[in-house]
N, CA, C and O atoms as CSV, one atom per row, in Angstrom:
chain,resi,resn,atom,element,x,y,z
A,1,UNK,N,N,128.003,48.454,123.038
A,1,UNK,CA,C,126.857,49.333,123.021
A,1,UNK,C,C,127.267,50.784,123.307
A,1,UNK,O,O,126.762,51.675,122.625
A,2,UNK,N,N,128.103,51.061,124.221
A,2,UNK,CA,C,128.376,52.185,124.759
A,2,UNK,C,C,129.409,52.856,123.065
A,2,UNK,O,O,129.182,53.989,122.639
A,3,UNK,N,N,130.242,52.103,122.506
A,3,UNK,CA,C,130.803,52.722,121.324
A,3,UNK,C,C,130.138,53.032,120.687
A,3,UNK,O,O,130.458,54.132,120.236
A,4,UNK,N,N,128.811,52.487,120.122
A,4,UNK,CA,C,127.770,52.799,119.169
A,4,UNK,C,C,127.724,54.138,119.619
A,4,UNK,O,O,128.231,55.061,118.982
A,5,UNK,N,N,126.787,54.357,121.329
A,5,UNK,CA,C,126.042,55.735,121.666
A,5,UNK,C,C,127.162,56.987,121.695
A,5,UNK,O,O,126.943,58.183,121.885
A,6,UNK,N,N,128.833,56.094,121.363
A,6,UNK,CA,C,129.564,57.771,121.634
A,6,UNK,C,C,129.972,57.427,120.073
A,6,UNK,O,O,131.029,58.041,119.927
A,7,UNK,N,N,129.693,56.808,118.927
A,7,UNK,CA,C,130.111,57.148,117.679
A,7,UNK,C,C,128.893,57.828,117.076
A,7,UNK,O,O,129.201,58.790,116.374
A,8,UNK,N,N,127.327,57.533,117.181
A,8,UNK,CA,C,126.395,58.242,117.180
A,8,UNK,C,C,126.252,59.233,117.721
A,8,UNK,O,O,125.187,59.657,117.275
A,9,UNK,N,N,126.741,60.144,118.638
A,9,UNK,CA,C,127.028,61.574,119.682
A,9,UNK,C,C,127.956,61.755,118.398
A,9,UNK,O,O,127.395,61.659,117.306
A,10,UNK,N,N,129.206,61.987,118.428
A,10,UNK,CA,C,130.170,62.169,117.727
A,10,UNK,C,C,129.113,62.714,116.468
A,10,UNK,O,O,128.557,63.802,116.318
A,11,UNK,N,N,129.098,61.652,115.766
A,11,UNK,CA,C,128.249,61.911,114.135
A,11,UNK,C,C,127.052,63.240,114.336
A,11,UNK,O,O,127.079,64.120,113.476
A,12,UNK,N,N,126.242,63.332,115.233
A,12,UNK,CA,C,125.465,64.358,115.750
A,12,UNK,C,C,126.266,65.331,115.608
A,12,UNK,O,O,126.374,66.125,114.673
A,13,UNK,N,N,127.101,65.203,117.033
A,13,UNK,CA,C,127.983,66.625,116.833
A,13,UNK,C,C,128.756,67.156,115.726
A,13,UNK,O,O,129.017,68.359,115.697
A,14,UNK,N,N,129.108,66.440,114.899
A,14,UNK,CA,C,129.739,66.556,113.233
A,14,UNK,C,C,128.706,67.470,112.564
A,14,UNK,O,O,128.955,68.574,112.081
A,15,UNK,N,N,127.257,66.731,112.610
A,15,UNK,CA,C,126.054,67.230,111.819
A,15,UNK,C,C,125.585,68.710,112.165
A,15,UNK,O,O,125.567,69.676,111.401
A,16,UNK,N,N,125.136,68.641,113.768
A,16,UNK,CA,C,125.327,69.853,113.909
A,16,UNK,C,C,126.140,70.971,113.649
A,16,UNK,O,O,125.703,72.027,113.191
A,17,UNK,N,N,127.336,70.752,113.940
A,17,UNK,CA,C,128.303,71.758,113.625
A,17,UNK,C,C,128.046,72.164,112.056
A,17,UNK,O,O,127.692,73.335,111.920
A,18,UNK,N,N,128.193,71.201,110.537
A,18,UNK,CA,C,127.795,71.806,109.848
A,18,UNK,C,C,126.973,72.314,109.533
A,18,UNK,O,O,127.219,73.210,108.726
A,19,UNK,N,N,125.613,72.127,109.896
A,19,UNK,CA,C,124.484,72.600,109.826
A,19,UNK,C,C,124.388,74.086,110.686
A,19,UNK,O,O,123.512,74.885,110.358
A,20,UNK,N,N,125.360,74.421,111.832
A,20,UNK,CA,C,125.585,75.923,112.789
A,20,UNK,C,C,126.150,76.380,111.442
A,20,UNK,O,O,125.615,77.344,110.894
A,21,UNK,N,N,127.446,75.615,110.723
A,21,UNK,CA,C,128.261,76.852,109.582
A,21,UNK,C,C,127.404,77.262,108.788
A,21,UNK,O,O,127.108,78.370,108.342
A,22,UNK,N,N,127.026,76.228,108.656
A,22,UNK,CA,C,125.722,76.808,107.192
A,22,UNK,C,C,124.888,78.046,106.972
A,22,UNK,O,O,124.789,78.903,106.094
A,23,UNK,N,N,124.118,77.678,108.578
A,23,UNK,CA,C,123.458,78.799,109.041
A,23,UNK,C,C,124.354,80.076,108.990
A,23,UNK,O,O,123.780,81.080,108.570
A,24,UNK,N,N,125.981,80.239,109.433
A,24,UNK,CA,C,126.099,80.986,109.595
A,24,UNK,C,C,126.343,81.879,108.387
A,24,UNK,O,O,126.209,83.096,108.261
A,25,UNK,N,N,126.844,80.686,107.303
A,25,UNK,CA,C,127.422,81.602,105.936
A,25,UNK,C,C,126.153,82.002,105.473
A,25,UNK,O,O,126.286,82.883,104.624
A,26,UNK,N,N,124.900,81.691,105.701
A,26,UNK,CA,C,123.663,82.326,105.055
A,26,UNK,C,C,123.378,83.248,105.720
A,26,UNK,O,O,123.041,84.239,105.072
A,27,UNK,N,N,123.369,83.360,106.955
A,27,UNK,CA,C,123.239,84.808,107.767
A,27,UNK,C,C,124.167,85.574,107.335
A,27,UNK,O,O,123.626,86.620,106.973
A,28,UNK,N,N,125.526,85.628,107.141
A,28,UNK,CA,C,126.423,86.522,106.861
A,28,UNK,C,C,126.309,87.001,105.205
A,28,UNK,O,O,126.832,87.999,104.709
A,29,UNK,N,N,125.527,86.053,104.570
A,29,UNK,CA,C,125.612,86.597,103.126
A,29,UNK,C,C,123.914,87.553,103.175
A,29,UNK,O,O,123.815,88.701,102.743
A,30,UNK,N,N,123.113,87.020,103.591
A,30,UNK,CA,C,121.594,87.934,104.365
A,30,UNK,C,C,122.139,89.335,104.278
A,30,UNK,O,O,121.983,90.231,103.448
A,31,UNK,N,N,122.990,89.221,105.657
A,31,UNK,CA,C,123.702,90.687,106.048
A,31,UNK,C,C,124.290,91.213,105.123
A,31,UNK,O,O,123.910,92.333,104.780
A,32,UNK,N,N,125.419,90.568,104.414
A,32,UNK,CA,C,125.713,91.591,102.800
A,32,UNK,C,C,125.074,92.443,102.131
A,32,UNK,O,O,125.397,93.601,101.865
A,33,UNK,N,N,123.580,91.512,101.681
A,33,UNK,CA,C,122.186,91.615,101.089
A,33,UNK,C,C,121.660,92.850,101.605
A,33,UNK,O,O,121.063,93.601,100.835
A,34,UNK,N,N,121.800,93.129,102.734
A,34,UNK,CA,C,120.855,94.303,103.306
A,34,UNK,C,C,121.672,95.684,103.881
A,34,UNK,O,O,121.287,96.812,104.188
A,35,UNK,N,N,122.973,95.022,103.867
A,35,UNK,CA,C,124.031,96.805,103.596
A,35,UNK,C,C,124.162,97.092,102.353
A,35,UNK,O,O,124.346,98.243,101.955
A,36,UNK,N,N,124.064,95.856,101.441
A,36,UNK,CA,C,123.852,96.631,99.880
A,36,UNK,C,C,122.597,97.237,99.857
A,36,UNK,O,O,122.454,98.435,99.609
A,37,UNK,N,N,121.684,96.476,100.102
A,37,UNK,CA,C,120.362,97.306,99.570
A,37,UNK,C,C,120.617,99.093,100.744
A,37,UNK,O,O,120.765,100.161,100.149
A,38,UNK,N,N,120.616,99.050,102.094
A,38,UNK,CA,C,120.643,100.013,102.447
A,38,UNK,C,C,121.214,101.287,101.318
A,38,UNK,O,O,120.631,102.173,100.693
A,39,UNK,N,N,122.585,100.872,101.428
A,39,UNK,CA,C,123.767,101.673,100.761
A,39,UNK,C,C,123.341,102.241,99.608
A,39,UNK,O,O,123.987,103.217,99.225
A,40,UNK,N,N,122.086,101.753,98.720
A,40,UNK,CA,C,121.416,101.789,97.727
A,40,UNK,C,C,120.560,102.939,98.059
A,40,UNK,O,O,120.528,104.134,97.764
A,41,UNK,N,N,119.801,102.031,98.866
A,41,UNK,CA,C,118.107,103.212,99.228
A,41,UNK,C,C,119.182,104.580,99.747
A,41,UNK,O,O,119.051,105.732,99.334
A,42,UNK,N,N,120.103,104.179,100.607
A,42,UNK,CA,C,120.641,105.911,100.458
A,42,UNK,C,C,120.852,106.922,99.755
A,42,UNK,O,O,120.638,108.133,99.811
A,43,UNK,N,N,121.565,105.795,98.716
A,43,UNK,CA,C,122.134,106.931,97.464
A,43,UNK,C,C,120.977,107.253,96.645
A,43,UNK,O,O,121.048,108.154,95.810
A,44,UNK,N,N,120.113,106.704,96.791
A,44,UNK,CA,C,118.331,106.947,95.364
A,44,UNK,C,C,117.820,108.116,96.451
A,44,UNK,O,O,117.318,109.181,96.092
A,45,UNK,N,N,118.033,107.735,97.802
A,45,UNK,CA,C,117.446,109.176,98.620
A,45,UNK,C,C,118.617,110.605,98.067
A,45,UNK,O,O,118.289,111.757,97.784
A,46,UNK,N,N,119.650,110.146,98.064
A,46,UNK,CA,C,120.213,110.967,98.293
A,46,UNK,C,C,120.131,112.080,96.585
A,46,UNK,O,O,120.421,113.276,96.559
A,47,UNK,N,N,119.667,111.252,95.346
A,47,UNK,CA,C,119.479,111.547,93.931
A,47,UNK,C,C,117.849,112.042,94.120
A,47,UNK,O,O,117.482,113.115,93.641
A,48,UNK,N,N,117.286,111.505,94.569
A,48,UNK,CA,C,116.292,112.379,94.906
A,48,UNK,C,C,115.916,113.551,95.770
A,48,UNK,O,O,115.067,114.419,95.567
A,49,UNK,N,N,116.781,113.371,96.828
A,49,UNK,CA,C,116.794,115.232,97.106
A,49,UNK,C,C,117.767,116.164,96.264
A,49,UNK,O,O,117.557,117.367,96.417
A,50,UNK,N,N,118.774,115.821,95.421
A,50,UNK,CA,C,119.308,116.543,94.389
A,50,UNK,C,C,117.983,117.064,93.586
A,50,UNK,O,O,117.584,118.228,93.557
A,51,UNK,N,N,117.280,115.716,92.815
A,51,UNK,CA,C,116.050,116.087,91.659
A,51,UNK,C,C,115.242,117.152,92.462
A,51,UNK,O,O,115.346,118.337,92.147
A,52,UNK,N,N,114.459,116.770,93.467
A,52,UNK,CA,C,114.106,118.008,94.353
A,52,UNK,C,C,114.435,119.179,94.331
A,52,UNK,O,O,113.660,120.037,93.909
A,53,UNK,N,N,115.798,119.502,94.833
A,53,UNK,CA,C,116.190,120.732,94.734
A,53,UNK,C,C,116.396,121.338,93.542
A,53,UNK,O,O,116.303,122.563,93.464
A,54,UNK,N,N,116.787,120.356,92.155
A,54,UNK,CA,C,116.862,120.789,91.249
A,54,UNK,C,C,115.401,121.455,90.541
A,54,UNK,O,O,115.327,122.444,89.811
A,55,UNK,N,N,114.280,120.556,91.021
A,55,UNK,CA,C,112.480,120.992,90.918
A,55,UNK,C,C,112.719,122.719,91.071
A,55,UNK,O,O,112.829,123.743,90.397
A,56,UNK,N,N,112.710,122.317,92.187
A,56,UNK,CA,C,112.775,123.704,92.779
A,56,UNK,C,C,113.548,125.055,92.602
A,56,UNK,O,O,113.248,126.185,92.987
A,57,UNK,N,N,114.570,124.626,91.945
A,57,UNK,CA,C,115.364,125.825,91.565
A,57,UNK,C,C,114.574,126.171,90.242
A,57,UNK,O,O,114.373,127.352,89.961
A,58,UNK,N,N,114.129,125.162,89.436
A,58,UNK,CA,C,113.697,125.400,87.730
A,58,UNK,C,C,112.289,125.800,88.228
A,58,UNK,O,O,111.716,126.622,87.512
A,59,UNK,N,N,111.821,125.496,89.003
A,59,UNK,CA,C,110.080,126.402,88.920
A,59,UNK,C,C,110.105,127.445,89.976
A,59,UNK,O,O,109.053,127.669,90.575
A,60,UNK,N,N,111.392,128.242,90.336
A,60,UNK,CA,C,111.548,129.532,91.017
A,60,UNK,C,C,110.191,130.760,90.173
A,60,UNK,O,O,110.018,130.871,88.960
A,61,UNK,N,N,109.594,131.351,91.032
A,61,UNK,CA,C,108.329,132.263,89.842
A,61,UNK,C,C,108.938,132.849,89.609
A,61,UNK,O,O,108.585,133.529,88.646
A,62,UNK,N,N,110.147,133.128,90.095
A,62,UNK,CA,C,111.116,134.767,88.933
A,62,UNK,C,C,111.742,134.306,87.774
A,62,UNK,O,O,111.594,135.034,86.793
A,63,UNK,N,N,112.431,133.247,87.619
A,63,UNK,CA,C,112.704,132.498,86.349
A,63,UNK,C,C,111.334,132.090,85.846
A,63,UNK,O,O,111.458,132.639,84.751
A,64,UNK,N,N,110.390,131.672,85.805
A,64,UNK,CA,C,109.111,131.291,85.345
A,64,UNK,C,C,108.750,132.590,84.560
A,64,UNK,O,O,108.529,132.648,83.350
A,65,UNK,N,N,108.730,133.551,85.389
A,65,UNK,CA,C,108.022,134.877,84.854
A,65,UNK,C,C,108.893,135.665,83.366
A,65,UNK,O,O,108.553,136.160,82.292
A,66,UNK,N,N,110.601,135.307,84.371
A,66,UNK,CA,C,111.157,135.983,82.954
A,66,UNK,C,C,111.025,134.919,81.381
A,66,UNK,O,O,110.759,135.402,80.281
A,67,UNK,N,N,111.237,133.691,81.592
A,67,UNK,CA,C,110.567,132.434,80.223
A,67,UNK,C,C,109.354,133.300,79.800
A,67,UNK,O,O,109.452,134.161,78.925
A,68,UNK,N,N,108.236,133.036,80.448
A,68,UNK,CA,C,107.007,133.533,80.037
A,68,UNK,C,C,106.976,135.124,79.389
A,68,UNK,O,O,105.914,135.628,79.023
A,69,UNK,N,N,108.144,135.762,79.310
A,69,UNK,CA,C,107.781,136.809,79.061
A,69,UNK,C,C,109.115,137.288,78.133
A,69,UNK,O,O,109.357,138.346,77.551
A,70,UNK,N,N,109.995,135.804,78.287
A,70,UNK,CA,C,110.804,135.668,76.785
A,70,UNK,C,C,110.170,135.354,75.627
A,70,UNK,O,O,110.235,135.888,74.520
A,71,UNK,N,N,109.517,134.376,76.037
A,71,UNK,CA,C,108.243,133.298,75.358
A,71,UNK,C,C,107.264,134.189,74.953
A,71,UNK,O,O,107.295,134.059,73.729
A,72,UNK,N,N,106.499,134.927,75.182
A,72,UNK,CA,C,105.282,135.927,74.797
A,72,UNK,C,C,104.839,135.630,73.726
A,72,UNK,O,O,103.783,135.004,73.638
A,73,UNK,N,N,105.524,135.999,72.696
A,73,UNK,CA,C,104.815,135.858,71.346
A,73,UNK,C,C,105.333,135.074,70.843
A,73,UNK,O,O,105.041,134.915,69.658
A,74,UNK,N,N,106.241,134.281,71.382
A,74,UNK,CA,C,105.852,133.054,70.169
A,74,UNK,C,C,104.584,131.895,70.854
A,74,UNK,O,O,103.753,131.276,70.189
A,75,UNK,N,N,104.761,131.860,72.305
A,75,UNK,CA,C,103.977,131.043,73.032
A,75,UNK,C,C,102.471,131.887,72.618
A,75,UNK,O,O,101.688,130.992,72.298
A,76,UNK,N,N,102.079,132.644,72.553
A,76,UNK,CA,C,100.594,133.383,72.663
A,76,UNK,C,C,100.352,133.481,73.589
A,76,UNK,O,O,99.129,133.625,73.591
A,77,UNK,N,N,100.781,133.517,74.751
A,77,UNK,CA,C,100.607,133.106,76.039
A,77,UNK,C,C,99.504,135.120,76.536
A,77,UNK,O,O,99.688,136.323,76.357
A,78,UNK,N,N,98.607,134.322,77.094
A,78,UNK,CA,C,97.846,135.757,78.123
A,78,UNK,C,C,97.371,135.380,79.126
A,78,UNK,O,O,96.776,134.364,79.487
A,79,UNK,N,N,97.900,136.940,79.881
A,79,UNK,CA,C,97.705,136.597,81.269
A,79,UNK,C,C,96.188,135.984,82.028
A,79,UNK,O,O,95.144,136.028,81.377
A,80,UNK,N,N,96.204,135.578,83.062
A,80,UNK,CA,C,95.455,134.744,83.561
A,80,UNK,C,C,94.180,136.079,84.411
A,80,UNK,O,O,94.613,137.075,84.991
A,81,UNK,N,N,92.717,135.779,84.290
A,81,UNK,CA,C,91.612,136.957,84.257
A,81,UNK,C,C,90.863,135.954,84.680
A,81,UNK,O,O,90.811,134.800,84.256
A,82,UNK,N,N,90.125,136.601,85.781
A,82,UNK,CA,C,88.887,136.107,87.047
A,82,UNK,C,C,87.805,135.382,85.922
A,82,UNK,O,O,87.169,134.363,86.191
A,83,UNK,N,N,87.743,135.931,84.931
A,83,UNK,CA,C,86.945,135.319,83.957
A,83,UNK,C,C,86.601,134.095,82.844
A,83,UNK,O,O,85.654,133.586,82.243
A,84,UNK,N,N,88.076,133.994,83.012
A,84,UNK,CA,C,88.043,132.510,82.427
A,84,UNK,C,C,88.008,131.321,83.133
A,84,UNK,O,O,88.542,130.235,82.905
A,85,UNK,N,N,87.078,131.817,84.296
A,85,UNK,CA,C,87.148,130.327,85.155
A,85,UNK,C,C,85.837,130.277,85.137
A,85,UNK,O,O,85.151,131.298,85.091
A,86,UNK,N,N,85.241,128.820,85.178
A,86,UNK,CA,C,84.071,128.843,85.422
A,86,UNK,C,C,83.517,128.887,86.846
A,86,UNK,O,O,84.262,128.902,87.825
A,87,UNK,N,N,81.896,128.910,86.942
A,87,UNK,CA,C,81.277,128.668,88.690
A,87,UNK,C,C,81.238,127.533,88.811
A,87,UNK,O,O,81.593,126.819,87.872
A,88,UNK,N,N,80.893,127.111,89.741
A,88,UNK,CA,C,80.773,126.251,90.909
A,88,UNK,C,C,79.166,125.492,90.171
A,88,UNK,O,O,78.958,124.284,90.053
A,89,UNK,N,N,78.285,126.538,89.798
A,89,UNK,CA,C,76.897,126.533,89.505
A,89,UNK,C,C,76.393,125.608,87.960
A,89,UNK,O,O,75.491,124.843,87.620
A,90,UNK,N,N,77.785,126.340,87.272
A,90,UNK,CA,C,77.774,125.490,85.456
A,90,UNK,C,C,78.242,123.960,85.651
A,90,UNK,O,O,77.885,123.077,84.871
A,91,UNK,N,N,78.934,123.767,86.576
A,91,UNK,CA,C,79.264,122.045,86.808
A,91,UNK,C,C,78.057,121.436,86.821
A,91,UNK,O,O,77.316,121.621,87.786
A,92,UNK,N,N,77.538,120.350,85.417
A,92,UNK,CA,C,76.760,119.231,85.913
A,92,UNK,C,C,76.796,118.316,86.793
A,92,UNK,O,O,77.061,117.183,86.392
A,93,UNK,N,N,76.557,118.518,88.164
A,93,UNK,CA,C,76.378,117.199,88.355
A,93,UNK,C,C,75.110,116.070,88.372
A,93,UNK,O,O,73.953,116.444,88.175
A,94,UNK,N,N,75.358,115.030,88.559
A,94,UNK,CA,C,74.337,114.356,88.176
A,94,UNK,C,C,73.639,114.218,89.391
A,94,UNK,O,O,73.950,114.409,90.567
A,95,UNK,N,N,72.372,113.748,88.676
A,95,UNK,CA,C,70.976,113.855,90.031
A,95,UNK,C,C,70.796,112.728,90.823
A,95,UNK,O,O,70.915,111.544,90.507
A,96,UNK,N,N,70.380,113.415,92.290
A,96,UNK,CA,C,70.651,112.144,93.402
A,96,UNK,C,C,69.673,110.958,92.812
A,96,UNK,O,O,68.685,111.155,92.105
A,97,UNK,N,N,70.181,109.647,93.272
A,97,UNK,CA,C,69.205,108.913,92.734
A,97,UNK,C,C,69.437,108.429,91.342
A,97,UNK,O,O,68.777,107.460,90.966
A,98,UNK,N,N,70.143,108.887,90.674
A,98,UNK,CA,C,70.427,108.838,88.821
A,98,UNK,C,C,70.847,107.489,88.755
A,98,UNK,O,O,71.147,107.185,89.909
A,99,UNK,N,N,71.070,106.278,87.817
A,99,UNK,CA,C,71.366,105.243,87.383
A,99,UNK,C,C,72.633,105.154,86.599
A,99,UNK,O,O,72.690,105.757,85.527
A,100,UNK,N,N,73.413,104.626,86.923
A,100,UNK,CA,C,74.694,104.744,85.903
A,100,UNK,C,C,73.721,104.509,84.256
A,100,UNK,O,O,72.702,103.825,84.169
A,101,UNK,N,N,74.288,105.170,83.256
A,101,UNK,CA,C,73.959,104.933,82.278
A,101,UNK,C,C,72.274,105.613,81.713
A,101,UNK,O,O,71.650,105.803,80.669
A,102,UNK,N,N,72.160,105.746,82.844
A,102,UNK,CA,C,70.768,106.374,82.387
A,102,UNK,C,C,70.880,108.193,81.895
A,102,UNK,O,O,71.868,108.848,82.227
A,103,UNK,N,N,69.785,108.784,81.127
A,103,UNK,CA,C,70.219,110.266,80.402
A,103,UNK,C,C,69.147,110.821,81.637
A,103,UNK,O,O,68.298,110.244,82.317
A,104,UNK,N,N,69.668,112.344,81.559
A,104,UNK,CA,C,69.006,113.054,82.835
A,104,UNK,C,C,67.607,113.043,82.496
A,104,UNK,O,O,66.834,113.421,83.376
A,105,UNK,N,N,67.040,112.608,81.165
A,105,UNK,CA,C,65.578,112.549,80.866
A,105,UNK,C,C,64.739,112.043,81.792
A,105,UNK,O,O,63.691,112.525,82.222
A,106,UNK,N,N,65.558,110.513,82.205
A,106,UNK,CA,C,65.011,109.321,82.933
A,106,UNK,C,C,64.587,109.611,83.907
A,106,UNK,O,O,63.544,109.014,84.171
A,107,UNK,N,N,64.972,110.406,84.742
A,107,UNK,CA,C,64.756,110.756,86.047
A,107,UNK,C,C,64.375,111.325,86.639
A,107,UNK,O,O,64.489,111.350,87.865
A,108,UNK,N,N,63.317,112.500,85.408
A,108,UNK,CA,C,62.256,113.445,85.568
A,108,UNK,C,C,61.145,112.780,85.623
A,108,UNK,O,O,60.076,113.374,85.759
């Protein structure tokens, strides 16, 4: 009886142990998994503050201004006047109470 309970211990401890490696080669390949991805999200940060700065150098208003004023006539381009904007007052909006779908008739 007593050989059974130490060849059954034994077999346990066999089981366990592979079942600790297992765990461990999946944790250690996990960890691979997530210094690659880091190493990744760095470098896409790091291509995106390039694109950024690159934004920013190409919509400088002094380069903008001299394009626009290389550009002139072939673009048609004219300058920008208090007047071509509309009020606040010409915006329809629709009336409190209104029905989706319904015409502003309805609601007089």
């Amino acid at each position: 009886m007593r050989a059974l309970f130490y060849l059954l211990t034994a077999f346990g401890v066999i089981g366990l142990a592979i079942w600790a490696y297992d765990q461990n080669q999946k944790t250690q390949v996990a960890i691979r998994d997530v210094r690659g991805l880091r190493a990744e999200i760095r470098a896409l940060h790091e291509a995106l503050d390039v694109q950024r700065a690159e934004w920013a150098y190409l919509n400088r208003p002094q380069r903008l201004r001299a394009l626009a004023q290389m550009n002139f006539e072939r673009l048609g381009l004219l300058p920008l006047q208090g007047g071509q904007f509309g009020q606040v007052d010409e915006i329809p909006y629709p009336l409190f109470g209104a029905t989706v779908g319904a015409s502003p008739e309805d609601t007089l």
